[in-house]
C-alpha positions in Angstrom: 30.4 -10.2 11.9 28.4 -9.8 15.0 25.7 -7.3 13.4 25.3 -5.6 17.2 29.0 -5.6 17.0 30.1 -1.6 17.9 34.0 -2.3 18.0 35.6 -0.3 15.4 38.1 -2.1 14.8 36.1 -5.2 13.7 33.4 -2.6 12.1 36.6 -1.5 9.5 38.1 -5.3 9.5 34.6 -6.2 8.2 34.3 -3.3 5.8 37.4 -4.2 4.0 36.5 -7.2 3.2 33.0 -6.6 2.1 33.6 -3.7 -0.1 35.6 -4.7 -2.6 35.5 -2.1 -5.3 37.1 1.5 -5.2 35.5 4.7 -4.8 36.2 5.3 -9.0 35.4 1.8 -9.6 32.3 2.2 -7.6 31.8 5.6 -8.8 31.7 4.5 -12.5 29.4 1.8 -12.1 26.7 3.8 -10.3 26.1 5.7 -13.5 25.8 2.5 -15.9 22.3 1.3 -16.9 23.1 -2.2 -15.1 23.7 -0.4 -11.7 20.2 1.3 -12.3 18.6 -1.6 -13.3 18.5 -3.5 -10.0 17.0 -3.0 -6.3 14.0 -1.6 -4.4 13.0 2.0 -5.5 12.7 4.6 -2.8 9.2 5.6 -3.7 10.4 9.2 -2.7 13.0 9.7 -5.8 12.6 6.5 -7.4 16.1 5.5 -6.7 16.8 1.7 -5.4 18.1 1.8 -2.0 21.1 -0.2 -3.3 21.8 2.5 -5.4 21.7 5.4 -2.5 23.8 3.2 -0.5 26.4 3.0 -3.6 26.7 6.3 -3.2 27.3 6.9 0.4 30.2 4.0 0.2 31.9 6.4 -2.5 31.6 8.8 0.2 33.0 6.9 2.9 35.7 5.3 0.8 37.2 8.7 0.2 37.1 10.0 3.5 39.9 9.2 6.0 39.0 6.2 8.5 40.0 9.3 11.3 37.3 11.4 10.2 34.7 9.0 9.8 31.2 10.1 11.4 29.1 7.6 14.0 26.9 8.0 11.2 29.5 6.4 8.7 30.4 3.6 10.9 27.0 2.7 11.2 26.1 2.8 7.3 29.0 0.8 7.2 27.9 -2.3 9.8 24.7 -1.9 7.6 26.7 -2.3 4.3 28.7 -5.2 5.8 25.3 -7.1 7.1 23.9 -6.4 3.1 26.8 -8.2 1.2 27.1 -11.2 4.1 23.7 -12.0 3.8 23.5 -11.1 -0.2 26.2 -13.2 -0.8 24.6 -16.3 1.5 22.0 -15.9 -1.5 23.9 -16.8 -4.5 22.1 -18.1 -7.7 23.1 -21.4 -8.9 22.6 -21.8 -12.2 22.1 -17.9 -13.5 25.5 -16.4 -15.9 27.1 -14.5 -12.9 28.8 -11.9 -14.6 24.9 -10.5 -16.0 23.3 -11.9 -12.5 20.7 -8.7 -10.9 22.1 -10.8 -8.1 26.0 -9.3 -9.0 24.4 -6.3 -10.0 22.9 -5.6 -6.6 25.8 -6.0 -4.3 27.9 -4.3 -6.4 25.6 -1.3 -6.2 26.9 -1.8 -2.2 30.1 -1.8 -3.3 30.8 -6.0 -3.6 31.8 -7.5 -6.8 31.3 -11.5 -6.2 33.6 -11.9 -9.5 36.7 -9.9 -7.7 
């Protein structure tokens, strides 16, 4: 994707395919020990920005793609730029399934092993 890309038609093409998981799946996995294990901590609540972002794509993943925000689309664009270049950085010769590396995209809503 184009990251100054502003068509929102692309913007939710792209999202689709970068966020795999469902808002449940998604949902669940935010509150496991794995999901809080990984990322950069927000020195301000001590939560990894992976992890707020986890929680905004639950958000957007339940609302309707007619109500979504400027605000949403844009989180989303960010979301879809995260997993591309995430994804670009895949470990070689790390178990995948236990990876930080799976841990923190799925924490944006990306499970490599889907």
């Amino acid at each position: 994707m184009n990251a100054a890309s502003h068509d929102p038609d692309e913007i939710w093409s792209d999202w689709k395919d970068a966020v795999n998981m469902t808002a449940s799946e998604l949902s669940d996995w935010l509150e496991s020990e794995e999901s809080l294990s990984v990322g950069q901590k927000d020195s301000e609540n001590d939560e990894s920005v992976g992890h707020s972002s986890g929680r905004r794509i639950v958000e957007i993943l339940r609302t309707k793609r007619a109500d979504l925000a400027d605000d949403d689309v844009d989180h989303m664009r960010k979301v879809v730029g995260y997993v591309h270049r995430h994804l670009a950085q895949r470990p070689s010769k790390e178990d995948l399934e236990t990876s930080k590396w799976r841990y923190s995209l799925m924490n944006w809503g990306h499970d490599p092993l889907k």
